[in-house]
C-alpha positions in Angstrom: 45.7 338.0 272.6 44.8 340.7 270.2 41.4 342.4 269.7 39.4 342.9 267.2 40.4 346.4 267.1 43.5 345.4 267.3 43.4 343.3 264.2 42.3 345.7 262.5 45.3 348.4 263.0 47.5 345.1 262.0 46.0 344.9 258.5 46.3 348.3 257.8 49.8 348.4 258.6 50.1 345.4 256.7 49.3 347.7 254.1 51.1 350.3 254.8 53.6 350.4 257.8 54.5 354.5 257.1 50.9 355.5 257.2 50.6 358.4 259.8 48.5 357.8 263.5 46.2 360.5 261.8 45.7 358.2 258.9 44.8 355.1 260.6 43.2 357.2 263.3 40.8 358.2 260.1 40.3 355.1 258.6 39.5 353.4 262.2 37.3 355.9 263.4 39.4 356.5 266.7 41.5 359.0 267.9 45.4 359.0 266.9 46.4 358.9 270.6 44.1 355.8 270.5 46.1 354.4 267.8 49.5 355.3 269.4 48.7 354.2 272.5 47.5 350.7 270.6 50.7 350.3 268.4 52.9 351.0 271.3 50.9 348.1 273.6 51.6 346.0 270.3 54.7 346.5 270.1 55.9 346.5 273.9 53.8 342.8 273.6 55.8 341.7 270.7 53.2 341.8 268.4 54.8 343.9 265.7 58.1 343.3 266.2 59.5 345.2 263.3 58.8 347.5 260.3 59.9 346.6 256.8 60.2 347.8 252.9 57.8 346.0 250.6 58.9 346.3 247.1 57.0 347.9 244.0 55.8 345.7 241.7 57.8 347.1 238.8 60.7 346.7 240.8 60.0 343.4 241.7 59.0 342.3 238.1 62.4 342.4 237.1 63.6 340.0 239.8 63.4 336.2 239.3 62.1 334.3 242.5 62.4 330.3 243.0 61.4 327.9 245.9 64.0 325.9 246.8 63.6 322.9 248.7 66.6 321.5 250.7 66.9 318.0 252.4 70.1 318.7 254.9 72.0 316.0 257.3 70.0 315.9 260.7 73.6 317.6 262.5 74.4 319.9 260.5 70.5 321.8 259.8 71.6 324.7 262.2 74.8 325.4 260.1 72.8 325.3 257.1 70.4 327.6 258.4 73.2 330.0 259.6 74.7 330.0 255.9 71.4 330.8 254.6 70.5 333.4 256.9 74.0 335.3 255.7 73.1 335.1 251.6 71.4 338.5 250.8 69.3 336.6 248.2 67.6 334.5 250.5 64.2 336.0 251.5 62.6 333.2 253.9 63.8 330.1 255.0 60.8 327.8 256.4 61.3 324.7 258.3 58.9 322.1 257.1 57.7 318.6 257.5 57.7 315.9 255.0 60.4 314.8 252.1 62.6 318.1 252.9 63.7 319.6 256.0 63.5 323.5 254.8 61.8 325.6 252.1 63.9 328.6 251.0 62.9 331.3 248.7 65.0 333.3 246.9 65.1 336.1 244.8 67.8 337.0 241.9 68.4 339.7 239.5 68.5 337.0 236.1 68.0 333.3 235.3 71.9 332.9 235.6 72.0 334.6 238.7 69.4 332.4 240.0 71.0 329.0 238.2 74.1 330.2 240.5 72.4 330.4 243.4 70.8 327.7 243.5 73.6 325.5 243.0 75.6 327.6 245.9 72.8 326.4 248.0 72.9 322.5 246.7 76.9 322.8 247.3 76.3 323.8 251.1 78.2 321.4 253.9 75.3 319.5 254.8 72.9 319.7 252.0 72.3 316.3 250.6 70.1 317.6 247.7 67.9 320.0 246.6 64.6 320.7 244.2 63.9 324.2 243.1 60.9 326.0 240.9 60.8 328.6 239.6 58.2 331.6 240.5 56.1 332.6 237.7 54.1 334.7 239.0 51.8 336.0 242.6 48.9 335.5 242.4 47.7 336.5 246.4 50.3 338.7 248.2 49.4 340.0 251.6 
């Protein structure tokens, strides 16, 4: 379970994952061996279990993103999943309930690049068919 305090380091490592201890010691009005001491308890908990690159906005601009939704044969979902997992354009893959087994969203360079992709993923062993749209734009990001 995860304090309050806790929390808050979270979000502002959310924010910014290469802000210094001294930085967040600041902004949380505690010491940065407080802070060290906290992120190394989250992180020996599995709590933060990595640390990643977010992407500028004008560099993600220039990228076109798409939800696809996949319906896959009940045997075959793992192998589907394992294909995914291995196509640098795939940014999440969620497992969902309801008319489709898995939500997948991509990201491509161009429209063809995307059109391309998209059908790689409907011509998967396994995938019986698939519905796609288009990002247009975020509107909440966090």
């Amino acid at each position: 379970m995860t304090t309050d305090p806790d929390r808050a380091l979270l979000a502002l490592l959310r924010e910014n994952a290469r802000a210094s201890t001294a930085e967040l010691a600041r902004k949380l009005g505690v010491s940065r061996t407080t802070v060290q001491s906290r992120i190394e308890r989250l992180e020996q908990r599995g709590v933060i279990a990595g640390y990643s690159v977010r992407l500028s906005p004008d560099y993600e601009k220039n990228l076109v993103r798409a939800h696809i939704l996949v319906t896959a044969l009940p045997k075959v979902s793992a192998a589907v999943e394992a294909v995914l997992k291995r196509i640098p354009e795939v940014r999440t893959l969620h497992s969902v309930s309801g008319n489709f087994d898995m939500i997948v969203v991509v990201e491509a360079p161009s429209v063809r690049d995307l059109d391309a992709l998209i059908d790689r993923i409907g011509a998967l062993e396994g995938v019986e068919r698939t519905l796609s749209s288009i990002i247009l734009s975020t509107r909440i990001d966090r």
